[in-house]
C-alpha positions in Angstrom: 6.3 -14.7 30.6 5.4 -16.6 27.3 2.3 -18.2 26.9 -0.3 -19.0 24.3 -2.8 -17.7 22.5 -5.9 -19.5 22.3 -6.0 -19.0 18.1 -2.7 -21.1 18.0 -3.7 -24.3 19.9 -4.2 -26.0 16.5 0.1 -26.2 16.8 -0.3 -27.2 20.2 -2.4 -30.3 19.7 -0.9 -33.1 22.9 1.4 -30.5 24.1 1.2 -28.7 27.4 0.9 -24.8 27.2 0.1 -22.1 29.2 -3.0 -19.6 28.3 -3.8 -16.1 29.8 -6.9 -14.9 30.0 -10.4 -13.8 31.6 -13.5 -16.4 32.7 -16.2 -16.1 30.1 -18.4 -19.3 31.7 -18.5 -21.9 34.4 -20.2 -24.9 35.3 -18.9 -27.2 38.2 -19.7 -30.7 40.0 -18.1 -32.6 42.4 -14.9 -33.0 41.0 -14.9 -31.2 37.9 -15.2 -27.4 37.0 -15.4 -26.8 33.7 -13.7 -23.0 33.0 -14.8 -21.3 29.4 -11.7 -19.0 28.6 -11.6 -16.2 26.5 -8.7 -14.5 25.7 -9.4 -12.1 22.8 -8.0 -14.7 20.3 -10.8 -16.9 21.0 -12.8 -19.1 23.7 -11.8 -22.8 25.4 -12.9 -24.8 27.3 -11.0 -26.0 30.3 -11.4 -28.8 32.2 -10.0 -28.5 35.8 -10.4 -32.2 37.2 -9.7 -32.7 40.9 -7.8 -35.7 40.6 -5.6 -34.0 38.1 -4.6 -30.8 39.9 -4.9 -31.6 43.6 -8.0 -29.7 46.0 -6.2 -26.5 46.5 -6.3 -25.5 42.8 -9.8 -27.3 42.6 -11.0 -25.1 44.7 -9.5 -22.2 43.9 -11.0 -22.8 40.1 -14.6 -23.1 41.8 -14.2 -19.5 43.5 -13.5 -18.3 39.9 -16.3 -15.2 38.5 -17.1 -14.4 35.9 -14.6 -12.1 33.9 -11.7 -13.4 36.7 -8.6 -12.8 35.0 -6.5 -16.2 35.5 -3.5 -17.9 33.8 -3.7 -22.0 33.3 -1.5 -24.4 32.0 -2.6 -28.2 30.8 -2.4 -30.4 27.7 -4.7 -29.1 24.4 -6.8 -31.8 23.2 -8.6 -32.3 19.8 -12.3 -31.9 20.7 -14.9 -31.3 17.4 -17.7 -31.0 19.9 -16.0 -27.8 21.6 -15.8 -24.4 19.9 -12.8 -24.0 18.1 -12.2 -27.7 18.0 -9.9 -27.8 21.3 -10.1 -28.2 25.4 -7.6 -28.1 27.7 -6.6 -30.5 30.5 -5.7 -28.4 33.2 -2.7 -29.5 35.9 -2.2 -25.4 37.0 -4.0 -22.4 37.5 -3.1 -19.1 38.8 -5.4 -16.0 39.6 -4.6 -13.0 38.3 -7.8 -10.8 39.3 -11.4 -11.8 41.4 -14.5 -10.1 39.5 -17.1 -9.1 41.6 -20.8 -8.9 41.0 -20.0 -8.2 36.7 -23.1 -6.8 35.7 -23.6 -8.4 32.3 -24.7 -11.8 33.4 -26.0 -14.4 31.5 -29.4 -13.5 31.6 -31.3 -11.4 29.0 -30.4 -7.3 29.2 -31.9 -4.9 27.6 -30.2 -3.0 25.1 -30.4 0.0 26.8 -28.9 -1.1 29.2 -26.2 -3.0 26.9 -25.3 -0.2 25.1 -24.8 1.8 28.8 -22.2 -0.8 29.4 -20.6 -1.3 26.0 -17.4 -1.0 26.8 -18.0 -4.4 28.9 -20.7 -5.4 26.3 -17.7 -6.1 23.9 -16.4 -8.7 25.9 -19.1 -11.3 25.0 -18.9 -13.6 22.7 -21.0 -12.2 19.8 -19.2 -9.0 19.9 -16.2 -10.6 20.2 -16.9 -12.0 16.7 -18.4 -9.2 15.2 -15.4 -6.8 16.1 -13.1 -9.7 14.0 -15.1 -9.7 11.5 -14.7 -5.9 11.0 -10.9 -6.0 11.5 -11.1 -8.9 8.4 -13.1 -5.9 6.3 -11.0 -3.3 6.8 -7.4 -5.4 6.3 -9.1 -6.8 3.1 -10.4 -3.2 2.1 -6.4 -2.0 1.7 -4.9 -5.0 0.8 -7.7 -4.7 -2.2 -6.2 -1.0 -2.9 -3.0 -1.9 -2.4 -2.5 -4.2 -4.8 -4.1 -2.6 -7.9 -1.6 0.3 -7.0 -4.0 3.1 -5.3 -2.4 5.6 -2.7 -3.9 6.2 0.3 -4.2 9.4 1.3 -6.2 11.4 4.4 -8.7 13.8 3.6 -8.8 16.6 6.6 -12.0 16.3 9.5 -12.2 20.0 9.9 -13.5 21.5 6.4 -14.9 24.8 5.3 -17.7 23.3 2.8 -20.3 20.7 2.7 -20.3 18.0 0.3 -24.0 17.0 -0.2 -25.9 19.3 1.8 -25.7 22.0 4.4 -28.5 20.3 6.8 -26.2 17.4 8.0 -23.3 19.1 8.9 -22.0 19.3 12.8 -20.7 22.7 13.2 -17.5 23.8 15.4 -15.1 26.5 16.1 -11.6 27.1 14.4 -10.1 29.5 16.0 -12.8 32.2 15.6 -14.1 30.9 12.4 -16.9 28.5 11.0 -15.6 25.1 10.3 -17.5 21.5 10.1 -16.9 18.1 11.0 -16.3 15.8 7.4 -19.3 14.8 6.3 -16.8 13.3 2.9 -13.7 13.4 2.2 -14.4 12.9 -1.6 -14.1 16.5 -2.7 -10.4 16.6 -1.5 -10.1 13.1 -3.0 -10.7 14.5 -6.3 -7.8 16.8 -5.5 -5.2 14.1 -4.9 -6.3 11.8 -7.6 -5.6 14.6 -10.3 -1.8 14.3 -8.2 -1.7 11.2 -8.0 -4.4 9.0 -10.8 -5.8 6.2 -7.8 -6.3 7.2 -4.6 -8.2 6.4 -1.5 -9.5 7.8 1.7 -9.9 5.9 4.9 -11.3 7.6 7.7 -13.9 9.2 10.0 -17.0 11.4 8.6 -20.0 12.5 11.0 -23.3 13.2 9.6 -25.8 15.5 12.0 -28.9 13.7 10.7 -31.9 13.2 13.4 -32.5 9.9 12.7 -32.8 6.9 14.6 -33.0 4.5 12.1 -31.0 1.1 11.9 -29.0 2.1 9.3 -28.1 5.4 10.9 -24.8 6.6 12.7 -23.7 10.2 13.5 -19.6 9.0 13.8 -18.9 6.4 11.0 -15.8 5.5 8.7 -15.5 5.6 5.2 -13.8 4.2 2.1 -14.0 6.7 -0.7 -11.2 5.9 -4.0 -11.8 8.4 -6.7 -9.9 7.3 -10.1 -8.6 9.5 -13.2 -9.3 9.1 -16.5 -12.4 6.3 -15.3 -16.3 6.9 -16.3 -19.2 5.3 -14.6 -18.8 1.9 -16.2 -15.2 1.4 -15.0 -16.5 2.8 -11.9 -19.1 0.2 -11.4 -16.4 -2.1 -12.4 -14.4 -1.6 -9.7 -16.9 -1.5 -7.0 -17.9 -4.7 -8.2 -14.4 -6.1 -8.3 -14.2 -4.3 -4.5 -17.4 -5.8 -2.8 -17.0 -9.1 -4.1 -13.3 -9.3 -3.0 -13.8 -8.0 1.0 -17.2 -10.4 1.4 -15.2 -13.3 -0.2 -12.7 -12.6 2.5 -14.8 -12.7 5.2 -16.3 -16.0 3.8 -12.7 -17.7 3.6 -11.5 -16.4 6.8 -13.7 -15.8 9.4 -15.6 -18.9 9.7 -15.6 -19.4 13.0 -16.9 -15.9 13.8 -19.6 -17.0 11.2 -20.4 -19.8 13.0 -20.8 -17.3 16.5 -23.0 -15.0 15.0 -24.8 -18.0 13.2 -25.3 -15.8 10.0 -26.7 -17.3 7.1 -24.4 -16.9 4.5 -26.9 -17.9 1.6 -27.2 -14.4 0.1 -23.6 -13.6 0.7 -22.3 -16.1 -0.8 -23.9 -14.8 -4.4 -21.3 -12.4 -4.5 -19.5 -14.3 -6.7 -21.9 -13.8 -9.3 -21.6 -10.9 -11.4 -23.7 -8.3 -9.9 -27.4 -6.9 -11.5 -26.8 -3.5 -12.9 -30.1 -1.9 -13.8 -31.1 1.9 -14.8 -33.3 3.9 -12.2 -36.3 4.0 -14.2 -36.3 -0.3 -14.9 -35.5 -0.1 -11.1 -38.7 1.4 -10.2 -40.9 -0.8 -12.4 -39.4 -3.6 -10.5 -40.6 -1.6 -7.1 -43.8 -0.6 -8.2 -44.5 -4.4 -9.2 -45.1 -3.2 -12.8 -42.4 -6.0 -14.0 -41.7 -9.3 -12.4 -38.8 -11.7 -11.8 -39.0 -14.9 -12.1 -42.6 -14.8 -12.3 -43.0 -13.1 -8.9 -43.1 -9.3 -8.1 -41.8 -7.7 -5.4 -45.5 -7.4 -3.7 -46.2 -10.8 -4.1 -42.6 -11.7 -2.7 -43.0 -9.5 0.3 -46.5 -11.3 0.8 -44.7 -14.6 1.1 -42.0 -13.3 3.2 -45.1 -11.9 5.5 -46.8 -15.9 5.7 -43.3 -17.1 5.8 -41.9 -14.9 9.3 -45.8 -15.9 11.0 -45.2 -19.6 10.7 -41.9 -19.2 11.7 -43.0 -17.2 15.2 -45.9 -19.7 15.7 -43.4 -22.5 15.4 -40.6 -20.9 17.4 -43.7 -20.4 19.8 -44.3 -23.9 20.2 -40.8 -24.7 20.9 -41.0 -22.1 23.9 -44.4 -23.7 25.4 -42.9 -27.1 25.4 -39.5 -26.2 27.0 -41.0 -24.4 29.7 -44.1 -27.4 30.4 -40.8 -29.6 31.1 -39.0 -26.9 33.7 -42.3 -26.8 35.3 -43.2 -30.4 35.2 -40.0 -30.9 37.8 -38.0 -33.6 36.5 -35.1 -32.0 34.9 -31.8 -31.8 36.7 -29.9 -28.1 37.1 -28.2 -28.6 34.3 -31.0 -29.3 31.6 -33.0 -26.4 33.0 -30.1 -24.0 32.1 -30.1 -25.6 29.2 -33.8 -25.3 28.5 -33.7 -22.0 30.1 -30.8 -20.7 27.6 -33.2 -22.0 24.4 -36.0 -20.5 25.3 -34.1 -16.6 26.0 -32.5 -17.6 22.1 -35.9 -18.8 21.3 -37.7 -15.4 22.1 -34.9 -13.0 21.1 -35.0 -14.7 17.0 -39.1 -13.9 17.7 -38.5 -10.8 18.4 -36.2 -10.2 15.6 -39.4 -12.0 13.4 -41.4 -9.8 14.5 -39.6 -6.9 13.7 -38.8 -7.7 10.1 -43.5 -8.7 10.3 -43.8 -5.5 11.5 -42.0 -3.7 8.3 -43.5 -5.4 5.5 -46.2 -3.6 5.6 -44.2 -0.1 5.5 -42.2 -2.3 2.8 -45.7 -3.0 1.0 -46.8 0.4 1.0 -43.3 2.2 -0.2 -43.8 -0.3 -3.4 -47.0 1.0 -3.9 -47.0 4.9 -3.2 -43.7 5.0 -4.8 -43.5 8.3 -6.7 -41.1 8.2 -10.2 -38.3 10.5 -9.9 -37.9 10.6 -6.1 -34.9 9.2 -4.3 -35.1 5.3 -2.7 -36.0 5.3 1.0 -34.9 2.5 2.8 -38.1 0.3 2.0 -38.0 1.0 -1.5 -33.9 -0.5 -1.5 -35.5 -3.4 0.6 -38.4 -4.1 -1.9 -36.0 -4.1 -4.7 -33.3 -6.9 -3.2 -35.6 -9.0 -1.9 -37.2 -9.7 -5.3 -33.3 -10.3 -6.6 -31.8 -12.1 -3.4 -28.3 -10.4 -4.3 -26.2 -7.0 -5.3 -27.7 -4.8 -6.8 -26.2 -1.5 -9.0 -28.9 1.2 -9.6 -27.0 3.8 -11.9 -28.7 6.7 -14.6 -30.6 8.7 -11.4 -33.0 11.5 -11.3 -30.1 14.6 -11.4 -32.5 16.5 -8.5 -31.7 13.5 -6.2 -28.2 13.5 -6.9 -25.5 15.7 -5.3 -24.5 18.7 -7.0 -20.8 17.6 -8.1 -22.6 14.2 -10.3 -21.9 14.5 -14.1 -25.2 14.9 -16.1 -25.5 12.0 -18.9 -25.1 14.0 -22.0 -27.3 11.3 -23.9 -29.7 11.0 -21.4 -30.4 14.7 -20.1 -31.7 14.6 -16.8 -30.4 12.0 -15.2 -26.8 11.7 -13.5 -24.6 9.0 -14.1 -24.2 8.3 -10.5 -25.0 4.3 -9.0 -26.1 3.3 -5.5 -25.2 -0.3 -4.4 -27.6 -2.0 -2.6 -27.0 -4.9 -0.6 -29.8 -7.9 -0.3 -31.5 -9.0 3.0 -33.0 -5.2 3.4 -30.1 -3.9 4.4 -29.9 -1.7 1.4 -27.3 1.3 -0.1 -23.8 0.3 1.3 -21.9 2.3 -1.5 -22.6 5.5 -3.7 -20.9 6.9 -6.1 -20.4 8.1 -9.9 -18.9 10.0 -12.5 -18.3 13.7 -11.4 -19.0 16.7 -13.4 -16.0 18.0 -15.6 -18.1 21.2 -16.9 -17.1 24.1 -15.3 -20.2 26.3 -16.2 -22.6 23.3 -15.2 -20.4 23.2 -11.6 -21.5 26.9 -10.8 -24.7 26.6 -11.6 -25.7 23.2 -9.6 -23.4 25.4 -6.4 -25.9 28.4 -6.8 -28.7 26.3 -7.5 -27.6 24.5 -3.8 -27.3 28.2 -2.1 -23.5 27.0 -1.2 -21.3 29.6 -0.7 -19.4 30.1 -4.3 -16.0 31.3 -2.1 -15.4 28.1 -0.4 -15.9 26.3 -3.5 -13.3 27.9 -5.6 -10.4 25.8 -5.1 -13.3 22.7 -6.1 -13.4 24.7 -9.4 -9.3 25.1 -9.9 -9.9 20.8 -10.5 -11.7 21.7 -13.9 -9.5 24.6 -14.7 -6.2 22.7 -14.8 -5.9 19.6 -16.0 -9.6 18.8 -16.4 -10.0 15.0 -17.0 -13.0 12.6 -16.7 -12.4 11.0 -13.4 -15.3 8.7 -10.8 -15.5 7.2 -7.2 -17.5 6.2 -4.5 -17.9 5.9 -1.3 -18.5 2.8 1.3 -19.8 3.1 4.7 -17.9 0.4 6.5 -20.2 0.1 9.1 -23.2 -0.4 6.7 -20.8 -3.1 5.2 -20.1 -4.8 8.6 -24.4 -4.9 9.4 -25.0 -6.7 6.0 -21.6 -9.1 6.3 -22.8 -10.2 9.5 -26.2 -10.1 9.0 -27.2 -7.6 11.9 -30.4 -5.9 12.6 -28.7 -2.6 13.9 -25.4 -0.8 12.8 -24.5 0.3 16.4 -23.3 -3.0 17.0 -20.9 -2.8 13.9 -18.7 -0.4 15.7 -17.1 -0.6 19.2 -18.7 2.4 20.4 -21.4 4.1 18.6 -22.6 7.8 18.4 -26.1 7.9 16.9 -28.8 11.1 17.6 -30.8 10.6 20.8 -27.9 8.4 22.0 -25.6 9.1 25.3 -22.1 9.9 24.8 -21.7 6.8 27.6 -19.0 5.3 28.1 
């Protein structure tokens, strides 16, 4: 049977329709239940009035559960006070399915135990929106291709090689030989962009890392164009041109799932700005608070954040004290204690989250500090950086020892790599790496025996710079690094719908 989709009411406005979906909320009185719909489009309320649809369907709206499925028909009304802008008047209602005893209530969970139950998890509103805003990046991420005429092409799972290091690299069987899970499809992709000039991959790589960082996922997916005939500064160019293009998307599009997630869009919205570009060793004064910005370094900005995130606890703290002196004191009806009840379980997870970020700037403080010229950025050294600039930030000219063994050595700068890391403001640091890739042959074998690879797997690597040798650059984007800092997340395994991460349970 036709019916309508929650997304589309905005057509429907005085007309009467007909929505299917699950219940996401309830409150009731008397004479009035008020149903909050969800439907995977979006949420609505729905007002199921006794006088308008008669006891029977009154009462069988009041033995509704939470995540019932249920079909009801009424009239869409304009409403700027509900989400979405809409409500329905309802005059039918027809069950579908009775949950019982759905074990993500809304109370506060753990996210142990969330994670346990993510496959129900990603019903709720929050991931809802987060799961949207993902399926905006990645339609965004090929129309960008698309249209400036890049193929895409697949790059395979099962590979022979590693391409940046033998230690993260999940091993399996194929058929009686070694093989490995992906850990980049951008070797191959230098393959196919000698065939066929732009290309990019779109798919699944696994890294075998121990880490249980935020920023850290065994299963991810990647974006990786590699371009013929392009050095580091076109390079940079395009991942400019790229970033700016997917987050403006999100901006235009996706305001409502915004508005869900309640993300400051302050820092995203500087996107639109052309982006810093600064050499590694400049990057490190800035780190090391040897050079300021603005008249601030990065220690004394940190400091401030530190002052900053304590008066925001202690007044978030307040807040809590006063809500709960009212629930105690008696006088509230049901509803306003939910209500108070609701703001205080907000009101001590954003504390949390404070404390959390308090709890870093220390590490932050000390990275800036200890920091050693000529190593590679940890995470605190990328968040040190952005937070003095408050946008995008390209770090190119590296160290060639912390660089991967295919990245083209700057012939007027020997020593360094002409390779660039992206980092993203807010802390949540690198979200795209790439560079110019080595065209010398001789240079190629050396950096593969100087890595203890295996020369024979690499041989087909070194047919690229035998025939047809041309300068040719890429990167790579880790979309679910991209989805954290778009939505302004404090952990990546809520950018995907279910993560695998080391120490994790492969549950559900």
């Amino acid at each position: 049977m036709a019916h309508t989709y929650i997304k589309d009411l905005s057509k429907h406005e005085g007309q009467q329709v007909t929505l299917k979906g699950w219940l996401a909320q309830k409150r009731d009185s008397k004479t009035i239940v008020f149903l909050v719909m969800r439907d995977g489009t979006g949420f609505l309320q729905c007002i199921v009035d006794i006088n308008n649809v008669g006891e029977e369907v009154f009462e069988t709206a009041k033995k509704l559960t939470q995540e019932s499925a249920f079909e009801i028909t009424g009239t869409v009304r304009r409403d700027e006070k509900q989400f979405g802008g809409y409500e329905l008047q309802a005059s039918a209602l027809t069950v579908y399915s009775l949950a019982t005893d759905y074990p993500i209530t809304p109370k506060d969970h753990g996210i142990e135990f969330l994670m346990e139950n993510r496959h129900l998890w990603l019903r709720s509103r929050r991931q809802w929106a987060i799961m949207r805003v993902r399926n905006t990046i990645i339609y965004s991420i090929h129309k960008f291709f698309q249209d400036r005429g890049f193929v895409q092409m697949d790059a395979p799972i099962f590979t022979g090689n590693a391409a940046e290091g033998t230690t993260t690299l999940f091993e399996t069987d194929f058929y009686g030989e070694p093989a490995y899970l992906s850990q980049s499809g951008q070797l191959y992709g230098e393959a196919m962009a000698f065939a066929q000039g732009l290309i990019y991959t779109f798919g699944p790589t696994f890294r075998a890392e121990k880490s249980k960082t935020r920023r850290h996922l065994s299963e991810f997916w990647m974006i990786e164009p590699e371009m013929a005939f392009y050095d580091l500064d076109m390079d940079m160019d395009v991942i400019e041109d790229f970033v700016r293009y997917v987050v403006t998307e999100v901006l235009d599009t996706c305001k409502l799932e915004i508005e869900v997630l309640e993300r400051d869009t302050t820092y995203l919205e500087r996107v639109r700005e052309p982006f810093i570009r600064m050499k590694y060793e400049l990057a490190v004064d800035y780190i090391q608070g040897l050079k300021d910005y603005n008249g601030k370094t990065s220690i004394q900005i940190l400091e401030e954040d530190l002052k900053a995130i304590e008066e925001a606890v202690a007044a978030k703290q307040k807040d809590i004290d006063e809500r709960e002196a009212k629930i105690a004191g008696g006088t509230l009806t049901k509803g306003e204690k939910n209500f108070n009840q609701n703001k205080i379980d907000g009101l001590k997870n954003e504390i949390n989250d404070l404390n959390e970020k308090a709890g870093n700037i220390p590490q932050w403080l000390n990275s800036a500090k200890n920091f050693k010229r000529g190593d590679d950025f940890g995470g605190s050294d990328e968040t040190v950086l952005t937070r003095l600039f408050g946008q995008p930030i390209m770090v190119y000219n590296w160290p060639r020892d912390v660089k991967a063994f295919y990245m083209k050595e700057d012939e007027n700068d020997l020593g360094y790599a002409k390779g660039v890391d992206l980092l993203a403001p807010e802390g949540y640091g690198e979200v795209v790496g790439g560079g110019e890739r080595e065209t010398n042959i001789e240079k190629l074998i050396g950096k593969i025996e100087e890595h203890k690879l295996p020369m024979d797997v690499f041989e087909w690597y070194l047919d690229l710079r035998r025939y047809g040798n041309v300068p040719h650059s890429g990167f790579g984007l880790g979309l679910e690094r991209l989805v954290a800092w778009i939505c302004g997340l404090q952990h990546i395994r809520e950018t995907i719908p279910f993560p695998r991460s080391f120490g994790g349970k492969l549950k559900p």
